[in-house]
C-alpha positions in Angstrom: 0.0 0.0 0.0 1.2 3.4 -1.0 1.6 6.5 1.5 -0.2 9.3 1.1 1.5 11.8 -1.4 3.3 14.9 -0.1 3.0 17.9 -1.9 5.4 21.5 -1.5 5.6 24.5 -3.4 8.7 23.0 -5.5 6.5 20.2 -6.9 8.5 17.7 -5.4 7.0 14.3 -4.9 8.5 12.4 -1.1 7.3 9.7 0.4 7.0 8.9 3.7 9.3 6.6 4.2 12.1 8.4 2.8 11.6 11.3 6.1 11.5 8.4 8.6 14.8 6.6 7.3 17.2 9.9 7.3 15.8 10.8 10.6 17.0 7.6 11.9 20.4 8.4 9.8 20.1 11.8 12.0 19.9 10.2 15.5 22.2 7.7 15.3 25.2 9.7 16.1 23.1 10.5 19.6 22.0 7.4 20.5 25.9 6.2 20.1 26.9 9.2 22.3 24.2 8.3 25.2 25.4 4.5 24.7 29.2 5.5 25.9 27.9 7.2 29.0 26.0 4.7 29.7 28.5 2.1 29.0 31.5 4.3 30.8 29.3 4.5 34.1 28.8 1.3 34.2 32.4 0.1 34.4 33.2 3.1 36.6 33.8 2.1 40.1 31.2 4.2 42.2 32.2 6.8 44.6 32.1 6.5 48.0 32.4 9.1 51.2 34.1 8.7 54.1 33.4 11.2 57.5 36.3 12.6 59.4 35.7 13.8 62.8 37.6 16.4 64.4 37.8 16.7 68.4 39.2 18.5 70.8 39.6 17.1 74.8 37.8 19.0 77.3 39.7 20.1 80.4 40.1 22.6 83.1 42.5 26.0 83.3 42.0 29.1 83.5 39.9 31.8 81.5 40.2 35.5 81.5 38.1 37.8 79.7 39.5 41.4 78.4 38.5 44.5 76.4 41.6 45.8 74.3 41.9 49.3 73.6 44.1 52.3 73.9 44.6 55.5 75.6 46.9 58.5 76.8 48.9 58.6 80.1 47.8 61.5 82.3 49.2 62.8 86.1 46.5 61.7 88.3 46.6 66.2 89.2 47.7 68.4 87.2 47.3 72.1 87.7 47.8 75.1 85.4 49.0 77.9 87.6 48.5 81.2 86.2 48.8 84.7 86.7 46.1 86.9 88.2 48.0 90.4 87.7 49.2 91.8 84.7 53.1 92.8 83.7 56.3 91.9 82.2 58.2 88.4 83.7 60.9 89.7 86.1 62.6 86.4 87.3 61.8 82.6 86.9 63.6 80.6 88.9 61.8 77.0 87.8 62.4 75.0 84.2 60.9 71.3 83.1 60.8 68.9 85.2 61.7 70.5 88.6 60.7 69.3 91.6 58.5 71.4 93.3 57.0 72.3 97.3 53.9 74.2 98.0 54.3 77.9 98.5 57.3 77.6 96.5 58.2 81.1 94.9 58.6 79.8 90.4 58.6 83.6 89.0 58.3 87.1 89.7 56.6 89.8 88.2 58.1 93.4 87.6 56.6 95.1 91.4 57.2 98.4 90.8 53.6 100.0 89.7 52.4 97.4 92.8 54.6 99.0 95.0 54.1 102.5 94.1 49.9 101.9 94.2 50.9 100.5 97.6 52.3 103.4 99.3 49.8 105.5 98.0 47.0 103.9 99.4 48.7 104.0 102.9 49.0 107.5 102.7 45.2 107.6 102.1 45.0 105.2 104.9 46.8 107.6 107.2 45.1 110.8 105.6 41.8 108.9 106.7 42.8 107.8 110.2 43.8 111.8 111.0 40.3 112.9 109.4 38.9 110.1 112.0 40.9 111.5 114.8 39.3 115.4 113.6 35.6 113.9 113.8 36.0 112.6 117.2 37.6 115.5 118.2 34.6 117.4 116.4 32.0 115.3 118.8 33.6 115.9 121.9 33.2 119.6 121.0 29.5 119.1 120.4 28.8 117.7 122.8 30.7 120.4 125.2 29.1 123.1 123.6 25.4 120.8 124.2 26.1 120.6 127.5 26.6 124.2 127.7 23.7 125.1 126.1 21.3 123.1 128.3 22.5 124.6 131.5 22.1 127.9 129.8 18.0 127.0 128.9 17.7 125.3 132.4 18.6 128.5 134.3 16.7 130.7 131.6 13.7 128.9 132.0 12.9 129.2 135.8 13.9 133.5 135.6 12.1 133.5 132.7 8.4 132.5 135.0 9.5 135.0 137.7 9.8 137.8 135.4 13.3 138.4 135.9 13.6 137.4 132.1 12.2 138.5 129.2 10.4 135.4 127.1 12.9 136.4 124.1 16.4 135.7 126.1 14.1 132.1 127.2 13.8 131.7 122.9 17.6 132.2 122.4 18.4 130.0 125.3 16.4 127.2 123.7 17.6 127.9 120.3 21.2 126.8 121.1 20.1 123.9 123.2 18.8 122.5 119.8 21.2 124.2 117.5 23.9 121.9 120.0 21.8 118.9 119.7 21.8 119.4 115.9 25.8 119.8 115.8 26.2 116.5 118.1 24.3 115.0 115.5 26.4 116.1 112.6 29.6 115.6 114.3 28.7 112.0 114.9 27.7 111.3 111.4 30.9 113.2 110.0 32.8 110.5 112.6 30.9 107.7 110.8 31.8 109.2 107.1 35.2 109.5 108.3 35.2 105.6 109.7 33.7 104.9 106.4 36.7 106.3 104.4 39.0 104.7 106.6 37.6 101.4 106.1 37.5 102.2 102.1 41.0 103.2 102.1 42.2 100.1 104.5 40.7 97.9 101.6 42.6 99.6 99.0 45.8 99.0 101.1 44.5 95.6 101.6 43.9 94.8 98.2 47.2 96.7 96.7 48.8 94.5 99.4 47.4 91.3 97.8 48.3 92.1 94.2 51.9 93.2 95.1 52.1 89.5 96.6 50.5 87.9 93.5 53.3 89.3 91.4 55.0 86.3 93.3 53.6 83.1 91.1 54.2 80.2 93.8 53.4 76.6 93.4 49.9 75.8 94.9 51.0 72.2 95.3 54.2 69.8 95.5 54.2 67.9 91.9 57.0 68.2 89.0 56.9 71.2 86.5 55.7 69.7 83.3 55.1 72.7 81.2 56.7 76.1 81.6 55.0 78.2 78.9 56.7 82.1 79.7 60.2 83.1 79.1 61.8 85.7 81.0 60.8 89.7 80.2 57.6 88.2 78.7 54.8 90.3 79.4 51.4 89.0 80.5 48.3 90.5 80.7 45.4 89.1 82.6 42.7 91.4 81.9 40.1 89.4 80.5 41.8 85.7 81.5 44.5 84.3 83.7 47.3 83.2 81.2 48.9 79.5 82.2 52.4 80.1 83.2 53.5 76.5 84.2 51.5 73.0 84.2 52.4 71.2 87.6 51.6 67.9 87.9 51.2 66.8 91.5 52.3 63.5 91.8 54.0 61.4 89.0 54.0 58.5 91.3 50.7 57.4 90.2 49.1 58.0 86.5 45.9 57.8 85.2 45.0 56.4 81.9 41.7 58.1 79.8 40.8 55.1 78.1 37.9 54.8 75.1 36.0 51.9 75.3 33.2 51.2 72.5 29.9 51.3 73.5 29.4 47.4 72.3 32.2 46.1 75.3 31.0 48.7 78.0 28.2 46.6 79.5 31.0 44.4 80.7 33.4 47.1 82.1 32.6 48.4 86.1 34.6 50.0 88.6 37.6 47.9 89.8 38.2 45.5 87.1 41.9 45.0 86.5 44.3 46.4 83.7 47.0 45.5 82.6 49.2 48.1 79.4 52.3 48.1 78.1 53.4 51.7 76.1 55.9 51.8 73.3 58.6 53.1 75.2 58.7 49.7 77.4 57.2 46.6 74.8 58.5 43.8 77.2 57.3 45.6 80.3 53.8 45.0 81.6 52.1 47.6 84.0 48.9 47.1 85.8 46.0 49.0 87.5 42.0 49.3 88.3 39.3 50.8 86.7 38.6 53.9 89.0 35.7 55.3 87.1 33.3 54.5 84.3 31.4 58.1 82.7 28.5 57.9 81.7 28.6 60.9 79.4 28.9 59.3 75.5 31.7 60.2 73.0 30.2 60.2 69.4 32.9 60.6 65.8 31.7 59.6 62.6 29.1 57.7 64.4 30.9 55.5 66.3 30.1 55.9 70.2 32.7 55.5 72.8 32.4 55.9 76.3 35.5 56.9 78.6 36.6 54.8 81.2 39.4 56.1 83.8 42.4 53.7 84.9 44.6 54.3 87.8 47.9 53.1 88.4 50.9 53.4 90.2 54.2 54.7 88.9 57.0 54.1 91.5 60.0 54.9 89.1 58.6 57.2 87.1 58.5 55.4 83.5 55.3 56.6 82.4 55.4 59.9 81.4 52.7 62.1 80.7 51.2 61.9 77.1 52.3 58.4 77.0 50.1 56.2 74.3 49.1 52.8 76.5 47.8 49.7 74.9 45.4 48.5 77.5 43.6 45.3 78.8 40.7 46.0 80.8 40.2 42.0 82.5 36.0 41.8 82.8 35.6 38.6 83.8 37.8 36.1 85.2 37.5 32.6 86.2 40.4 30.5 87.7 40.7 26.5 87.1 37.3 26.3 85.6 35.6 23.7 82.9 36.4 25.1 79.6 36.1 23.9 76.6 37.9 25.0 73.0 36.0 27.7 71.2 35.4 25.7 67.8 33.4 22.9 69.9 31.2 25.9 70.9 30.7 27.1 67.7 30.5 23.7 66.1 26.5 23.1 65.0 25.4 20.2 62.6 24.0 21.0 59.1 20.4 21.5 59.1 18.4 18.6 58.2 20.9 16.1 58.9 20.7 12.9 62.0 22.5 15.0 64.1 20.6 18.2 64.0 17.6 16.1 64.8 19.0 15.1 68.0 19.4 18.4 69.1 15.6 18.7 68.9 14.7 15.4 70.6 16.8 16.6 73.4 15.2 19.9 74.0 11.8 18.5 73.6 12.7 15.8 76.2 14.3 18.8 78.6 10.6 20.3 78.4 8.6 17.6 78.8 10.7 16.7 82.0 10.3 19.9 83.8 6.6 20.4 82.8 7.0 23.3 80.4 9.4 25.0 82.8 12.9 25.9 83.6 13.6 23.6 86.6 14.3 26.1 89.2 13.1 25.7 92.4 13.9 24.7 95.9 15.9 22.1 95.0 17.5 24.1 92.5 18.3 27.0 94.9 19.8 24.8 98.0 21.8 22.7 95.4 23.5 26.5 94.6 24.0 27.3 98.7 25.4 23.8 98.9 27.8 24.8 96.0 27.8 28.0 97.3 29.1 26.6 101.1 32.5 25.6 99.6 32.9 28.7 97.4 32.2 31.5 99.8 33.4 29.2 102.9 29.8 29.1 105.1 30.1 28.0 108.3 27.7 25.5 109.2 25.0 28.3 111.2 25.8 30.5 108.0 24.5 27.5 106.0 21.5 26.5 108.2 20.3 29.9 108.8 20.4 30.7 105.0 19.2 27.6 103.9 15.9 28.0 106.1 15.1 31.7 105.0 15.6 30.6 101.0 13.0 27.9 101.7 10.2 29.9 103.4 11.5 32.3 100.2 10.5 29.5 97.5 7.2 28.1 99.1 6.2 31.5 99.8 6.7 32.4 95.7 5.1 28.8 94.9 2.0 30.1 97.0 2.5 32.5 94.6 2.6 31.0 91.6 -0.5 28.7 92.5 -3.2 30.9 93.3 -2.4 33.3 90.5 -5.8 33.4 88.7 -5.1 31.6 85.2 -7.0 34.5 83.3 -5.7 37.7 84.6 -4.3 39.6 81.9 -0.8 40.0 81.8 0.2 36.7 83.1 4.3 37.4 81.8 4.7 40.0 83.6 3.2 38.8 86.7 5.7 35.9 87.5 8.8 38.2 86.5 7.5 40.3 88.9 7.4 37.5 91.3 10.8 36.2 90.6 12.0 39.8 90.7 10.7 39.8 94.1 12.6 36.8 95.2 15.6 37.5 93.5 15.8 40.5 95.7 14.8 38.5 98.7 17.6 35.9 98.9 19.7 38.4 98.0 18.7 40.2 101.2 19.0 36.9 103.1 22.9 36.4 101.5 23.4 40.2 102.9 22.2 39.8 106.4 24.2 36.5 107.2 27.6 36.8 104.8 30.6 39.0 106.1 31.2 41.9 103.7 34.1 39.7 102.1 31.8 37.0 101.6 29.2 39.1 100.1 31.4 41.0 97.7 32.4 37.5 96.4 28.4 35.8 96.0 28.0 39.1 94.3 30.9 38.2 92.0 29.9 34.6 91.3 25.7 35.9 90.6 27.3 38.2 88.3 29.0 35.6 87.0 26.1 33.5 86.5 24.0 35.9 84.9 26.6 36.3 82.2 26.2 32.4 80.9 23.7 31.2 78.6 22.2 28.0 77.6 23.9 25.7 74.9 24.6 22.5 73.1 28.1 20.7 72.7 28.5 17.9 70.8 30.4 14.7 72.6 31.8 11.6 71.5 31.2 8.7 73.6 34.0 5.8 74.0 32.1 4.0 71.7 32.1 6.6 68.3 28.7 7.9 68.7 28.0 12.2 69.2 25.3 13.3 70.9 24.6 16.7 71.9 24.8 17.3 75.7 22.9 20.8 77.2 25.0 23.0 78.8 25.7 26.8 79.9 28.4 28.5 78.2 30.2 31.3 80.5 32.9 34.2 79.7 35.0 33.2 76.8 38.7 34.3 75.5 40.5 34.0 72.4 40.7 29.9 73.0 38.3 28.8 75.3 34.8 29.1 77.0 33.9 28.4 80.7 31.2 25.2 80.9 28.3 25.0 83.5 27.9 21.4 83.2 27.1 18.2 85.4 27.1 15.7 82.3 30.3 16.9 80.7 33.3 16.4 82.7 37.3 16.8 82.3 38.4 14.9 79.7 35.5 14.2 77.4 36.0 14.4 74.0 33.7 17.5 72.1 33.6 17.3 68.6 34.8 20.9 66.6 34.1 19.8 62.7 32.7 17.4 60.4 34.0 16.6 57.2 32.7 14.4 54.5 35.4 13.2 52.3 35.2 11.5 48.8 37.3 8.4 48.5 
């Protein structure tokens, strides 16, 4: 049976048949292609994988915590002594770097318009005493004259009744009884003008007195001259300022160091947290000190917010010299033959989706459904700390009892609490924070009233220490191959290590740091 006839514009007559057969000539080449892969995967041997496992061994040492940054050596006083009166720089008897006492004369200014403005104003001082003498003199004349004149009215006034005098010799009589009362009166206030004066011109002396003795520029303090900053017949003028003569620090034997600290490592930095710095001038030489003082008021450049943070220390041979650049520690936690475990097991987490991952998930699942939904702490919880607690702190055994019966009435009275809580108020979250506030605040007042102030300072240390760690997974490797994860709490950290809170992990277990699957 024929195929059906093809017809195209060209008038060409093909057949069926003929399209099928170089279409096959077509593919051929293809299907040989697809063949050889075939063919070559089949003889090639298949790959395998192989998992290495790298460990590290957990064990016990120390851990210290820092902040690194920098800052500039200051005197722990300095003071810029100045001059209050103006005029040119007579003597200067001081350079760099002498050693100073207090009251100590360092330069004079020229005296002589002092002096000269001196003696004048004690010749008005004496011009002002004699005019005081005058006044007195002046009242004891009124009052003679007074005197006078009321003996003269008393004798008028009887005559003048008899008849014997005439009423107009009685009016003159009276009229220099008062006109003396009236010149009494002025004589006393001219005394008190004149007392006035004296006193005005007894300041001027006074204060042309003070500035003669301020053209002596003494030391206010016993330090070290650090700066002189006048040369000799150098004028000053102090008319609208006091110009700095000489910078005195007052003590070289202690420093302190103005230290930046970024605003991201300043939660960890408080008062009396130790330093250690080296400066350029000594690199194998390390120098410590305390944290004296942490301001509050914030440092912003180019956005970046710093926060300064004063450093004492002592400086008994006078190294460190003022302006100094110090490369500084600041130690903010520190914990001494601790757990610890290497860094890379800390950060070590399985790929997502993998066994292992999912066993990190079965275990937190299995830590809630233990405790009910909640974190665990209770009673138990809290004397298992004063039991850890007893050998830290070293509780004697009435410390121990006494505490440990307060911290239980504590916990069953914040059960009480808890249970008759109604279960729809609104708010519920806050509530029990504000209930665990409350007893946070209450064994810490227990800890206070039965701990010697030693002992207190170092459960303050250790809660702040505990406050710092946070909840974690390591991964261990059991004697036998298998890795599990193992809940933990991770405390302060270094460069190498981080502390462990742990009662499943001990020293020597093995915690796994990488995973890596390797083609054979």
């Amino acid at each position: 049976m024929l195929s059906t006839p093809i017809y195209y514009p060209s008038n060409y007559l093909i057949n069926e048949n003929m399209i099928s057969a170089k279409l096959k000539i077509a593919l051929l080449p293809i299907a040989v292609i697809i063949a050889g892969i075939f063919w070559l995967g089949a003889n090639k041997e298949p790959a395998t994988s192989t998992r290495q496992i790298e460990t590290t061994t957990i064990d016990s040492g120390d851990i210290k915590r820092t902040v690194a940054t920098s800052g500039s050596v200051r005197p722990l006083i300095t003071v810029e002594v100045g001059s209050q009166v103006s005029g040119q720089i007579e003597e200067i008897y001081v350079d760099f770097n002498s050693p100073v006492r207090k009251d100590q004369l360092l330069a004079l200014i020229d005296a002589q318009s002092f002096e000269s403005r001196l003696l004048q104003n004690r010749a008005d001082l004496r011009v002002a005493s004699s005019n005081v003498v005058v006044q007195q003199a002046g009242i004891d004349r009124a009052r003679a004259n007074l005197r006078q004149a009321r003996l003269d009215y008393e004798r008028a006034e009887p005559l003048s009744k008899k008849g014997t005098l005439s009423v107009s010799e009685l009016d003159i009589a009276l009229a220099k009884f008062e006109s003396a009362k009236a010149d009494l009166t002025m004589a006393e206030a001219q005394l008190e003008n004149a007392l006035a004066s004296k006193d005005q011109r007894q300041a001027l002396l006074e204060s042309a007195e003070i500035d003669l003795e301020r053209t002596k520029i003494r030391s206010p303090i016993n330090g070290v001259v650090i700066e002189r900053a006048v040369d000799q017949g150098q004028t000053v003028a102090a008319s609208l300022s006091s110009p700095v003569l000489f910078n005195i620090a007052q003590d070289l034997t202690r420093i302190q160091i103005e230290a930046n600290v970024d605003e991201a490592d300043i939660g960890n930095v408080n008062e009396a947290n130790d330093v250690t710095f080296s400066v350029d001038a000594y690199p194998e030489t390390e120098f410590s000190g305390q944290v004296k003082q942490v301001r509050l008021a914030p440092n912003e450049a180019n956005n970046v917010v710093t926060y300064t943070v004063i450093i004492t220390a002592k400086n008994p041979d006078r190294k460190l010299l003022p302006g100094m650049t110090a490369i500084v520690e600041i130690v903010t936690g520190k914990s001494e033959n601790v757990l610890r475990v290497s860094n890379e097991a800390v950060r070590f987490k399985p790929a997502t989706g993998t066994e292992l991952a999912k066993k990190v998930t079965a275990a937190q699942n299995g830590s809630k459904a233990m405790h009910g939904g909640r974190s665990g702490r209770g009673p138990g919880a809290g004397l298992r700390d004063i039991a850890r607690l007893k050998t830290s702190l070293g509780l004697d055994e009435t410390q121990t009892r006494l505490i440990e019966t307060e911290i239980q009435a504590v916990f069953s009275a914040m059960q009480g609490q808890f249970q008759t809580r109604r279960p729809d108020e609104e708010n519920p979250g806050g509530d029990m924070s504000a209930i665990r506030e409350r007893t946070t605040q209450a064994v810490a007042s227990i800890f206070n009233k039965h701990l010697t102030p030693e002992q207190y300072r170092q459960y303050q240390q250790i809660r702040r220490q505990t406050t710092e760690t946070r909840a974690g997974h390591i991964w261990i490797q059991t004697a036998d191959g298998e890795i599990k994860p193992v809940a933990v709490r991770f405390g302060i950290s270094d460069d190498n290590y981080t502390q462990l809170f742990s009662r499943d992990v001990k020293r020597g277990a093995i915690a796994v740091t990488r995973i890596r699957n390797r083609k054979k």
